[in-house]
C-alpha positions in Angstrom: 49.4 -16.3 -9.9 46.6 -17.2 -7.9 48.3 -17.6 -4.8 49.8 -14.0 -5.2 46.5 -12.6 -5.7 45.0 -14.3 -2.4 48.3 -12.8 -0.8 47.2 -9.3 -1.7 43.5 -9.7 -1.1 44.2 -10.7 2.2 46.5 -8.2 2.9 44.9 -5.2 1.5 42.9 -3.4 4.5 39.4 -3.2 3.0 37.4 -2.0 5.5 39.5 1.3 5.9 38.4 2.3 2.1 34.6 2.0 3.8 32.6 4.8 4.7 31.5 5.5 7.7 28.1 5.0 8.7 25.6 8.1 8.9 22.5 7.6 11.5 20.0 8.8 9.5 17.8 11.4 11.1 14.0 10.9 11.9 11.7 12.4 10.2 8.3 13.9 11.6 5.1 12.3 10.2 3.0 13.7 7.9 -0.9 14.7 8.3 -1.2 12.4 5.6 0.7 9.7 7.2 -1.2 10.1 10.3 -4.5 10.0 8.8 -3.5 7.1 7.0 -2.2 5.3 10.4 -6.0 6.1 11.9 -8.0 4.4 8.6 -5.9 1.7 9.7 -6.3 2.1 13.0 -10.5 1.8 12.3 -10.0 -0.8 9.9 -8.3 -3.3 12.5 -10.7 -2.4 15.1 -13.7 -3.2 12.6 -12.3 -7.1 11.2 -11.3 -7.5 15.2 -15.4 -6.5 15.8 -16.2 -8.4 13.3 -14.0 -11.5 14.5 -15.3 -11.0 17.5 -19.3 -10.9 17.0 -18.4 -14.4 14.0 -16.9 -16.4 16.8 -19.6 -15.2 19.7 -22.3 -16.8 17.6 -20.4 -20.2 17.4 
């Protein structure tokens, strides 16, 4: 029984019953997303200033 179930797994064409794939389409940011991106944006430039003035000291 087994055997005859591995038979017609194996012969059953599985990736014809699979959908196709849809690109999904892009999006345009947000205001919010883009004022988001530049705290971010400040915030990295402010620890990399602040790296900066730590290790200049040493």
């Amino acid at each position: 029984m087994q055997k005859l179930m591995i038979i017609l797994a194996s012969l059953l064409p599985s990736a014809t019953l699979a959908d196709a794939f849809d690109r999904p389409i892009p999006q345009p940011q947000s205001a919010t997303a883009e004022l988001l991106f530049l705290v971010a944006s400040l915030a990295l430039i402010a620890a990399l200033v602040a790296v900066h003035l730590l290790v200049r000291r040493r």
